[in-house]
C-alpha positions as CSV (number, residue, x, y, z in Angstrom):
1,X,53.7,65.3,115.0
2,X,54.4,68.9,114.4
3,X,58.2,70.5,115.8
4,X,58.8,72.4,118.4
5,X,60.7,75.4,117.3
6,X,63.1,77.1,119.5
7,X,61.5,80.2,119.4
8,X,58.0,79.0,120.9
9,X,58.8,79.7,124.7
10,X,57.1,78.4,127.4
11,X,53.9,80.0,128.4
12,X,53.9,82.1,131.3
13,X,57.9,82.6,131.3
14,X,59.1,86.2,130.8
15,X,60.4,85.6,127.5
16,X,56.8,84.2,126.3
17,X,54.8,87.1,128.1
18,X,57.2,90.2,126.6
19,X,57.5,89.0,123.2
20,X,53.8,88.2,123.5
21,X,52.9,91.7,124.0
22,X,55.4,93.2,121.7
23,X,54.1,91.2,118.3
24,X,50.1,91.6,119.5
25,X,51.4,95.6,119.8
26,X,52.7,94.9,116.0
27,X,49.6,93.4,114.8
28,X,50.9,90.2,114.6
29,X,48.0,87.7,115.1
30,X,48.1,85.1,118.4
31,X,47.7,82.1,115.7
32,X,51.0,82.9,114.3
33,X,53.0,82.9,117.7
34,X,53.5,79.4,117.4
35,X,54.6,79.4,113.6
36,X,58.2,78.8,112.3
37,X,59.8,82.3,112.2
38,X,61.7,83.0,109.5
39,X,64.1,86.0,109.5
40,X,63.9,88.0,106.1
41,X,67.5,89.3,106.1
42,X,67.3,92.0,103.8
43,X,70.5,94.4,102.8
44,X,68.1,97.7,101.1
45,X,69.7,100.4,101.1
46,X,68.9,104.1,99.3
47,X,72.7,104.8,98.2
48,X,73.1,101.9,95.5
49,X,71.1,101.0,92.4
50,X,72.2,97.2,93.8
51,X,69.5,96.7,96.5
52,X,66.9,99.4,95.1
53,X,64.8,96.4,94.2
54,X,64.9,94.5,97.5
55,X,62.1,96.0,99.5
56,X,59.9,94.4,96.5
57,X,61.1,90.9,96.6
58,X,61.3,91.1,100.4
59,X,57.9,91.6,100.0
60,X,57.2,88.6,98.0
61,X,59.2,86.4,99.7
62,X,57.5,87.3,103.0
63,X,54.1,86.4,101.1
64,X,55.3,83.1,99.9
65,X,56.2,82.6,103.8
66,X,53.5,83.2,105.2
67,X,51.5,80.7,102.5
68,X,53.8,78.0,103.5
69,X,53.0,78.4,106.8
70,X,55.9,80.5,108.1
71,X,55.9,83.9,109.9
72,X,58.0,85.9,108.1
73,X,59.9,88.6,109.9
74,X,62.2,91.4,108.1
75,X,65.4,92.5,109.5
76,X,67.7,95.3,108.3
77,X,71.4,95.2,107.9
78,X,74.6,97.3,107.0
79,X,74.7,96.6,102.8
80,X,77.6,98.3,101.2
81,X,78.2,99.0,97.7
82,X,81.7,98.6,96.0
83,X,81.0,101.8,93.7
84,X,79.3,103.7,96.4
85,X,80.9,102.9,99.9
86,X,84.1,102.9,98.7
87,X,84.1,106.8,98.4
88,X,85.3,106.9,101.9
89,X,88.7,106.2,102.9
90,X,89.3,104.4,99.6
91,X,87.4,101.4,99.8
92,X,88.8,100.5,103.8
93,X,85.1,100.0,104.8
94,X,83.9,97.5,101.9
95,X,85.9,94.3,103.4
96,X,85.1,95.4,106.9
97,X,81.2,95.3,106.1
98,X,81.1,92.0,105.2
99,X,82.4,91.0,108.9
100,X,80.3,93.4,110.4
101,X,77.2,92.1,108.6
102,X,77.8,88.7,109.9
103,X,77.9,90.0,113.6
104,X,74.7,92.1,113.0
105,X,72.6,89.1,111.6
106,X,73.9,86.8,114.4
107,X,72.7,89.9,117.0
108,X,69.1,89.7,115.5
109,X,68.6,86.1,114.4
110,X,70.2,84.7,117.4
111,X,69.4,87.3,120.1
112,X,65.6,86.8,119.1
113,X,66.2,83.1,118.4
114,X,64.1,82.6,115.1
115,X,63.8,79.4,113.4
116,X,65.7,80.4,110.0
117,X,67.1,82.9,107.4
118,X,66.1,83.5,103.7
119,X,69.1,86.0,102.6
120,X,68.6,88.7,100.2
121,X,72.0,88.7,98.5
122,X,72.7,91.5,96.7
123,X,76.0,93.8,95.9
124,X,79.8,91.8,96.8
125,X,80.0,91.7,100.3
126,X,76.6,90.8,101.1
127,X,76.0,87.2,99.7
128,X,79.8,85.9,101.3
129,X,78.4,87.5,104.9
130,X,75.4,86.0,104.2
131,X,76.9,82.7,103.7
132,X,79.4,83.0,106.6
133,X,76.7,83.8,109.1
134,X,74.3,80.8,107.6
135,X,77.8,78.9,108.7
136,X,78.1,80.6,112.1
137,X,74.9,80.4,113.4
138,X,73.7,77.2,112.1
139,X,70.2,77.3,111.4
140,X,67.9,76.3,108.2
141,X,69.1,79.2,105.9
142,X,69.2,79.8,102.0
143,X,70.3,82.6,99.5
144,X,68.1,83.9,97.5
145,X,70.8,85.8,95.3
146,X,69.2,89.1,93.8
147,X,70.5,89.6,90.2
148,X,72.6,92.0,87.8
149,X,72.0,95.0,85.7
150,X,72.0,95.8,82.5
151,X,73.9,98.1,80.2
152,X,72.7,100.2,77.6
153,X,73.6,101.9,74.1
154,X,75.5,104.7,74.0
155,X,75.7,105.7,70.1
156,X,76.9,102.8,67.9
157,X,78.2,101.3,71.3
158,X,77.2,98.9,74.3
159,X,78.0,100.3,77.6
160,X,77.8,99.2,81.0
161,X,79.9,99.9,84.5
162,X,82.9,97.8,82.9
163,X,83.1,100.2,80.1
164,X,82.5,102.9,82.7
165,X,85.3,101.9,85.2
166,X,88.0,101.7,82.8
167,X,86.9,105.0,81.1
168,X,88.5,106.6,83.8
169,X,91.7,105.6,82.8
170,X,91.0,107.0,79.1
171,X,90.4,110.1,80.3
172,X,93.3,110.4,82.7
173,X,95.6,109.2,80.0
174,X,94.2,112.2,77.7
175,X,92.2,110.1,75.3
176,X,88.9,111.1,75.9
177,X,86.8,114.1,77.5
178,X,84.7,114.3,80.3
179,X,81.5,114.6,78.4
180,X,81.9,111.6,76.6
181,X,82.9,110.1,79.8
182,X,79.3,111.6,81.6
183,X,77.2,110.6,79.0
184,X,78.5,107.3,79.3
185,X,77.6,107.4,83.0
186,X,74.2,108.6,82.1
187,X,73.5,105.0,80.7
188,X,75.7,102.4,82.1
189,X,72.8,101.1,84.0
190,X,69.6,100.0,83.0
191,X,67.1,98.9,85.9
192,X,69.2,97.3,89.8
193,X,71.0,94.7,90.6
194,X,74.8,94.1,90.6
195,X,77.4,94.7,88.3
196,X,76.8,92.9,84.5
197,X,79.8,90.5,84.2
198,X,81.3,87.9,86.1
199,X,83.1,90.3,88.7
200,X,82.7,89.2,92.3
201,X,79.1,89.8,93.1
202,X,77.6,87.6,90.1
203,X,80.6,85.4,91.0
204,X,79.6,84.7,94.5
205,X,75.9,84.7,93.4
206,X,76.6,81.9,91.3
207,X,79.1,80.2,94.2
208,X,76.0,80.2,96.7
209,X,74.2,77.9,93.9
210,X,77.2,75.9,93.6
211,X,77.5,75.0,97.5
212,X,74.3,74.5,97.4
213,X,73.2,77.1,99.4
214,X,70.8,78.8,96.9
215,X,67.9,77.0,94.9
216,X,69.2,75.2,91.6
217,X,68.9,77.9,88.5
218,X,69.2,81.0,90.7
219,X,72.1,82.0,89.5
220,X,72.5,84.3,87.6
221,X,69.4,85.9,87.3
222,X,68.2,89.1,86.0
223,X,67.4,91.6,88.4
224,X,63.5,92.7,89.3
225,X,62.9,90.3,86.2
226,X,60.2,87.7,86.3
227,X,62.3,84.8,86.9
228,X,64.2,86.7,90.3
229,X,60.2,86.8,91.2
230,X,59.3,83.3,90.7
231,X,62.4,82.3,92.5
232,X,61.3,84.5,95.5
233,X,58.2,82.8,95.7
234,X,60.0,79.6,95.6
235,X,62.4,80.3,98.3
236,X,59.8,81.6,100.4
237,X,58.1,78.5,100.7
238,X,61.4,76.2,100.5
239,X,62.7,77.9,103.7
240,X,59.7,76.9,105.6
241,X,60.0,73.6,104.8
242,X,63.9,73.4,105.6
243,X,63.2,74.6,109.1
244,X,60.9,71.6,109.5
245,X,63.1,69.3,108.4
246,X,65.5,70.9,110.3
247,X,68.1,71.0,107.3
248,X,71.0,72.9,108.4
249,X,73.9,74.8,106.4
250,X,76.7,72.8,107.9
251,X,74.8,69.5,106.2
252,X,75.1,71.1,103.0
253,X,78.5,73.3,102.9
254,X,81.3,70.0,103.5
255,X,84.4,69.7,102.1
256,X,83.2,68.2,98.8
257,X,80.7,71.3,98.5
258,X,83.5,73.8,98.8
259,X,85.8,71.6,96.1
260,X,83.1,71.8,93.6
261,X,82.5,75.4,94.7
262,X,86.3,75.7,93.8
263,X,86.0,73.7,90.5
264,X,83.1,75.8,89.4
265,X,85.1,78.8,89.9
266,X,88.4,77.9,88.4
267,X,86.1,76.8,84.5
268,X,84.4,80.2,84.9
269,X,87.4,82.6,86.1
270,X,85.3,83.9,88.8
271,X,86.7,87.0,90.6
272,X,90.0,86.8,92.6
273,X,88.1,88.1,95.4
274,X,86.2,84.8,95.7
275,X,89.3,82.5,97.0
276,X,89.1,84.8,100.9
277,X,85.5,85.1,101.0
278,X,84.9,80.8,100.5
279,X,87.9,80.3,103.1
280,X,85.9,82.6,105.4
281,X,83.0,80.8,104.7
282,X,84.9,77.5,105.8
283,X,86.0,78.6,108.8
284,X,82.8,80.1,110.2
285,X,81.1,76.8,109.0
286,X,83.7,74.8,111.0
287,X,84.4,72.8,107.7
288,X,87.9,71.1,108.0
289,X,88.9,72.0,104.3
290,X,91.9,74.0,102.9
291,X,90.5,75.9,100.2
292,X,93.6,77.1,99.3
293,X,94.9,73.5,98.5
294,X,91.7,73.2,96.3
295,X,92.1,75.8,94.2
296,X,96.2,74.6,93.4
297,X,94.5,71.1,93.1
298,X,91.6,72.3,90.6
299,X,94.1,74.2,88.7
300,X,95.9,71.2,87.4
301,X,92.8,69.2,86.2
302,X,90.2,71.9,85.4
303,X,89.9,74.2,82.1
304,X,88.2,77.3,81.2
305,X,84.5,76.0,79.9
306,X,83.1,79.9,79.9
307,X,84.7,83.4,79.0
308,X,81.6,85.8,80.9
309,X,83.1,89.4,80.8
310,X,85.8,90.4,82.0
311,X,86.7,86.9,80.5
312,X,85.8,87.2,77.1
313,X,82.9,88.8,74.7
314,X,79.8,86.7,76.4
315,X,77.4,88.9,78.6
316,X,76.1,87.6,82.2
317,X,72.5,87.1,80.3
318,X,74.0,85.1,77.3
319,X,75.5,83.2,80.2
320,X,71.8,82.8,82.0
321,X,70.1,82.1,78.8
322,X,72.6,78.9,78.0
323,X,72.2,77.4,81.7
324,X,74.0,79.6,83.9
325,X,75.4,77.8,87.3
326,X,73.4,74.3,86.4
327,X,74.6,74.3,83.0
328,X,78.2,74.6,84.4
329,X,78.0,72.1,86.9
330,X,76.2,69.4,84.3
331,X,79.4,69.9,81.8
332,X,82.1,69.4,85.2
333,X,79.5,67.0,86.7
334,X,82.9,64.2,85.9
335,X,84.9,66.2,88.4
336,X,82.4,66.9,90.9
337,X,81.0,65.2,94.3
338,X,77.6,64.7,93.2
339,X,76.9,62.9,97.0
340,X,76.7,66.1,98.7
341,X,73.1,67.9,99.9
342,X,71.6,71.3,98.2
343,X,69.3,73.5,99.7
344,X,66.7,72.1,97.0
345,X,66.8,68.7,99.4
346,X,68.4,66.3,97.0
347,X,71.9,65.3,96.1
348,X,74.1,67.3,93.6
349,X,74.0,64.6,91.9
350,X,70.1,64.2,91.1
351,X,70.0,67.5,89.9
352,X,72.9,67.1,87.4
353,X,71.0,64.6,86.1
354,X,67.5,66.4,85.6
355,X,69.8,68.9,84.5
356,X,69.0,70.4,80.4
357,X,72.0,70.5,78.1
358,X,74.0,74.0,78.4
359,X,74.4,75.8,74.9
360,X,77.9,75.0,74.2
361,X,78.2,78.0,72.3
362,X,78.5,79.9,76.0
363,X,79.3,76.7,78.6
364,X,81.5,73.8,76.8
365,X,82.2,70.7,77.7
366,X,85.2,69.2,79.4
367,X,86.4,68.0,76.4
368,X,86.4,70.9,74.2
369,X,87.0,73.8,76.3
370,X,87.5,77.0,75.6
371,X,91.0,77.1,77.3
372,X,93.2,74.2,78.6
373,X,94.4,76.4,81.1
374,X,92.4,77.7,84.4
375,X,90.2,80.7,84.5
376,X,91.4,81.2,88.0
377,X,94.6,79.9,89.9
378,X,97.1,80.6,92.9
379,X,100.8,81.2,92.4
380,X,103.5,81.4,94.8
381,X,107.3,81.9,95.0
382,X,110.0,84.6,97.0
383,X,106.7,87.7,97.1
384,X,104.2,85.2,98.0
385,X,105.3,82.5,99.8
386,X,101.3,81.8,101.2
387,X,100.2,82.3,97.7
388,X,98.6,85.0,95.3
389,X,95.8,84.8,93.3
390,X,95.5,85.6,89.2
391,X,92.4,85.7,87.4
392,X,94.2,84.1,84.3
393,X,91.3,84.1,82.0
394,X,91.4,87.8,81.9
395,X,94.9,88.1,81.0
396,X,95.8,88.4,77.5
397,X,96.6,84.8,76.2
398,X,99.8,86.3,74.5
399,X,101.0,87.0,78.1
400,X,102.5,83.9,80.2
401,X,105.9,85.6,81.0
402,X,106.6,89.5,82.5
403,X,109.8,90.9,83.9
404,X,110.4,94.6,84.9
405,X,111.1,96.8,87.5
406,X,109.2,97.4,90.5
407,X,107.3,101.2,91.1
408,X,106.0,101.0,94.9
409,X,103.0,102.8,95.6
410,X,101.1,102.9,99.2
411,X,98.6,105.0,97.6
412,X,96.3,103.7,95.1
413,X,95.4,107.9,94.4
414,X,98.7,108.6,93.8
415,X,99.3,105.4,91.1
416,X,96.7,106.8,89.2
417,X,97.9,110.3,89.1
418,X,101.3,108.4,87.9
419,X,99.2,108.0,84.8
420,X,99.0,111.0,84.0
421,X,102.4,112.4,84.9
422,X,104.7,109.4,83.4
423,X,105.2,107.9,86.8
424,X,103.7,104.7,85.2
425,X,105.7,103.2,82.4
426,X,105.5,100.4,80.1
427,X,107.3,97.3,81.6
428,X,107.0,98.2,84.8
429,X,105.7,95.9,87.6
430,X,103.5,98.4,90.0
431,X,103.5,97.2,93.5
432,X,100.2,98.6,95.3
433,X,101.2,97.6,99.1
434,X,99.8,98.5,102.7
435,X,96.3,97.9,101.5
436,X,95.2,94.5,102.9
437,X,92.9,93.8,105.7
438,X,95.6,94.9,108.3
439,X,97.7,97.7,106.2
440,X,94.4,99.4,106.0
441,X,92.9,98.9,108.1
442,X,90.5,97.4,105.7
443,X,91.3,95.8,102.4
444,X,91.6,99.6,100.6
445,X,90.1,99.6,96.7
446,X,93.2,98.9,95.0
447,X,90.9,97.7,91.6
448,X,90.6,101.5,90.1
449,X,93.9,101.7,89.2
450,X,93.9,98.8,87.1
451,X,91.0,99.7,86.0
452,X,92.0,102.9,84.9
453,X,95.2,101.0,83.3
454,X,93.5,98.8,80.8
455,X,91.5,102.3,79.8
456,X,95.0,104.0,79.5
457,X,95.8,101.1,77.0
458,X,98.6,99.8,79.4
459,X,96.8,96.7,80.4
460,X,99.4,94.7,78.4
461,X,102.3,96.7,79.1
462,X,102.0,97.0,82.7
463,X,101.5,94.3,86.1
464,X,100.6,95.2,89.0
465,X,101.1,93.0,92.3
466,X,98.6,94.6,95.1
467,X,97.5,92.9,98.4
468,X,94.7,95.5,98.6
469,X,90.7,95.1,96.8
470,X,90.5,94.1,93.5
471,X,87.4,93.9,91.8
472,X,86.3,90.4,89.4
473,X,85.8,93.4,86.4
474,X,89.2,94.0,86.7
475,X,91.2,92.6,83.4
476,X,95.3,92.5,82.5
477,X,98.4,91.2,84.1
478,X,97.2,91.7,87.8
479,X,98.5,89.6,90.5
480,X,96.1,89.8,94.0
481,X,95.8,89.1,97.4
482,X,99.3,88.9,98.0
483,X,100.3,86.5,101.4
484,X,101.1,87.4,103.1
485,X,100.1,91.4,103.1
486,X,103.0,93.6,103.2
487,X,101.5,94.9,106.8
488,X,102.3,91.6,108.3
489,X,106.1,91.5,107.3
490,X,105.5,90.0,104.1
491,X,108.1,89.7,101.5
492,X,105.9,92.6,99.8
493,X,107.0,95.1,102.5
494,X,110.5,94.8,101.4
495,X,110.2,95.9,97.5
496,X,111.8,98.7,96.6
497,X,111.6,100.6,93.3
498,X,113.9,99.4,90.6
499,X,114.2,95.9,92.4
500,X,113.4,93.4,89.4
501,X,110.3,91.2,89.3
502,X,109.6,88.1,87.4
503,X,106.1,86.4,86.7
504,X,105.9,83.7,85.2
505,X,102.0,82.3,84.8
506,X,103.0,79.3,83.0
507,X,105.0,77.7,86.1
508,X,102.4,79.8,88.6
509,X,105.5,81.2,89.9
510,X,106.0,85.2,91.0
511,X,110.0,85.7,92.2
512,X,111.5,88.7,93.7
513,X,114.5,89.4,92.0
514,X,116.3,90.1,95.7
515,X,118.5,88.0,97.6
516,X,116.9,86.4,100.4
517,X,119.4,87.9,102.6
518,X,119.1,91.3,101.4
519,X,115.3,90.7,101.7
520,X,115.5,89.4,105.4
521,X,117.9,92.8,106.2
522,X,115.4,95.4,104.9
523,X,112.7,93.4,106.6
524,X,114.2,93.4,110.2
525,X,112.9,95.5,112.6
526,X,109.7,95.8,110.7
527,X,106.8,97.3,112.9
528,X,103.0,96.8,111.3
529,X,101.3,100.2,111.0
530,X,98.7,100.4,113.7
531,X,95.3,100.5,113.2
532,X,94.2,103.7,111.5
533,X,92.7,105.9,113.9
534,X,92.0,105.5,117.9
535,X,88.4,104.7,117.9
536,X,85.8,103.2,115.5
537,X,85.1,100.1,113.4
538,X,88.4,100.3,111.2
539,X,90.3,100.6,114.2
540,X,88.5,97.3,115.6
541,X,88.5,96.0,112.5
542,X,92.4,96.5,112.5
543,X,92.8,95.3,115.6
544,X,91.1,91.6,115.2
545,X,91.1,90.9,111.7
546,X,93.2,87.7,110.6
547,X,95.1,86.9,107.6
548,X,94.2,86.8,104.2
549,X,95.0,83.4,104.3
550,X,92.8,82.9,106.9
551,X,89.4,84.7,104.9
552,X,90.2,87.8,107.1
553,X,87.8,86.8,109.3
554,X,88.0,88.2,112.8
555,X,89.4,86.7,115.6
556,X,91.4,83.7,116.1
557,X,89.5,80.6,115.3
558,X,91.0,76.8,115.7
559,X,92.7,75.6,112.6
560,X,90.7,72.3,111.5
561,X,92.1,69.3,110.0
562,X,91.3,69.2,106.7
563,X,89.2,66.1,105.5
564,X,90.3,63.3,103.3
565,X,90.3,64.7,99.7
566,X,88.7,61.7,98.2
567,X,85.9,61.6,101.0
């Protein structure tokens, strides 16, 4: 006996008769009314090379849809770019867009209430929002994540946006023109897709696979390649059948999906931005786990099987070519709950085992890893008591220990000028503060000046402690998402240049040098800045957003219990 889908109204009611006469107006054909209707949620967009390829695979995946049996219908949302929407207000809209995608698809999936999502996943923001609103709303959803670019040779070199993003700091430092800099623009990218390298858009691509929340092998994936196309096809007909077997997101993202999410991204040193964005995911999902307790649990027991770029000299596609996410997840298949559900249909643990051997040469085995140490890990001590996040795998191995003196900065522009004048010195630790979700408003893109750091050959010489954006290209002794922000009284909002600061990456401890009294007196009477602005979306943004430690998600939402770690 067929389902009855929730969007198949009862004839005669209102709701039947209008939408009836809006869809035959469209051309949609009365034999379809009563088919499963699946929304296409597709992020295109004309102002980033990231999504120029998505009207073609929406276009696919619709095809494959409507094969299987579906009705395939497109919706539009918001789809920012981290190179190209951070222009404005230095980055504050990038982590507001991810929230406001999630309320725009739960508008038009829910207010039209269709049957289920495929999710065209694209630049950073969009594949966490994606995931988030799969959580929220609940229906048969999967990722279909999009693919990266690729670089291209400039003379006798490689280059891509990596090599581009740190140029700046080349150039600022005086050590190379602007023409060498332009013509390395003019070939950074070869075809769309996201950033080459595991910074956070390729990192969360290959996260949705390793929830389960993408099909096994789609991550990651050339962009507007054939494979990306076959995969389209596939997921256009897998959606279908999920939404008549009415398999939901919240039966495949549980607590043992988000610790193997968590495992798979301490062996690959994902981005730091990955840590908010699952803990967001969590919460909208109504999953009673504390990510941050995985990731300080993972860190003890899980080493670095890949170095991808920033990491270390492997490309994303040598990374594809040896087994990508599968290949990763076979090798920590001893460490992972192989009982919980995938997208595909199965158990993790099936697929492990139909799994091909990764080319160790790229994806090594527990055993003989490429680092005994974590690619990605929290610390904590007297400037972040809730925790920071480092991206160890892309901090030089010589470096476990730095001490120096704090340079404040509330202005990422400014640090970057301080380049140039001398501001910035060796041995300095530069504090980028007032740039989290509240001290925006708007997490502000805090990952150009380290950027432009490592291109200034100070990476080494240099930390900087930010609660504001960084990005997962971002390489050097950089110490993120500070908790909590400076904006909500955080120990980070009483630093003061010259004050000494000690990290220490070995004992995953970061200590103001400041007595705890003196920190508590320049901390009292502290007023958060209010919301930039007296109207708009930063200023509502400002106004709801949560902690850092709570995803920045908006809104308060009930703290769950989290589940029994060996369940």
């Amino acid at each position: 006996m067929a389902r009855s889908f929730r969007s198949n109204f009862e004839p005669g009611s209102t709701r039947w008769a209008v939408r009836h006469a809006q869809w035959s107006a469209m051309g949609i054909a009365e034999a379809d009314f009563d088919k499963p209707k699946i929304a296409v949620v597709n992020t295109s967009s004309g102002l980033s090379v990231c999504f120029q390829h998505l009207d073609g695979i929406a276009k696919r995946v619709a095809e494959a849809i409507r094969a299987a049996g579906g009705l395939p219908l497109e919706i539009r949302t918001a789809a920012p770019s981290d190179f190209v929407t951070s222009a404005g207000r230095q980055g504050r809209y990038l982590m507001p867009t991810r929230d406001l995608i999630v309320n725009d698809i739960e508008v038009q999936v829910e207010g039209a209430e269709l049957d289920g999502m495929l999710l065209l996943s694209s630049c950073d923001k969009t594949t966490p929002a994606h995931l988030m609103a799969a959580g929220r709303l609940d229906v048969p959803s999967l990722v279909l994540a999009c693919g990266y670019q690729l670089g291209r040779q400039c003379g006798e070199h490689h280059v891509d946006i990596e090599e581009v993003y740190k140029a700046v700091g080349t150039v600022k430092a005086g050590q190379m023109d602007l023409d060498t800099l332009q013509g390395m623009c003019r070939v950074a990218i070869d075809g769309p897709g996201v950033c080459a390298g595991l910074a956070t858009a390729n990192s969360m691509h290959c996260l949705a696979e390793a929830l389960g929340m993408a099909l096994p092998g789609n991550a990651p994936v050339r962009a507007d390649g054939p494979r990306l196309h076959a995969l389209a096809a596939q997921a256009g007909a897998r959606i279908v059948e999920m939404v008549q077997q009415d398999l939901r997101p919240r039966d495949i993202l549980t607590p043992g999906a988000f610790r193997n999410a968590v495992r798979f991204a301490v062996a690959t040193g994902c981005s730091v931005n990955v840590m908010r964005h699952l803990i967001a995911i969590a919460i909208e999902s109504e999953c009673p786990v504390d990510v941050i307790a995985e990731f300080e649990r993972a860190a003890d027991e899980v080493p670095m099987l890949t170095r991808i770029r920033p990491n270390g000299p492997d490309r994303i596609e040598t990374f594809e070519a040896a087994g990508g996410v599968r290949g990763v997840l076979r090798q920590l298949a001893p460490q992972l709950d192989r009982e919980v559900l995938t997208a595909d249909g199965r158990r993790l643990g099936a697929l492990i085992d139909e799994t091909p051997a990764p080319d160790v040469a790229c994806i090594r085995p527990l055993a003989d890893p490429f680092a005994r140490e974590p690619g990605l890990m929290i610390i904590r001590g007297s400037l972040a008591p809730d925790g920071a996040l480092v991206k160890l795998a892309a901090v030089p191995a010589a470096i476990r220990r730095f001490r120096g003196e704090a340079r404040v900065f509330e202005d990422e522009a400014l640090a970057i000028e301080g380049l140039k004048t001398g501001a910035v010195r060796p041995g300095q630790v530069i504090v980028l503060r007032m740039l989290g979700p509240k001290g925006g408003p708007g997490t502000v893109f805090a990952a150009s000046f380290m950027a432009a750091l490592v291109g200034a050959g100070l990476g080494s010489e240099v930390a900087v402690v930010t609660d504001g954006e960084l990005s997962g290209l971002n390489s050097g002794i950089t110490i993120g998402q500070v908790m909590p922000e400076a904006a909500e009284g955080g120990p980070l909002a009483a630093v003061r240049d010259g004050d000494a600061i000690e990290i220490d990456l070995t004992a995953r401890r970061i200590e103001l040098q400041v007595p705890a009294e003196e920190v508590a007196r320049r901390l009292e009477g502290f007023v958060p800045p209010e919301p930039g602005g007296r109207f708009g979306w930063l200023h509502l943004y400002g106004t709801l957003v949560q902690p850092l430690s709570r995803g920045a998600v908006l809104g308060v939402r009930p703290v769950l219990t989290p589940a029994d770690p060996q369940r």
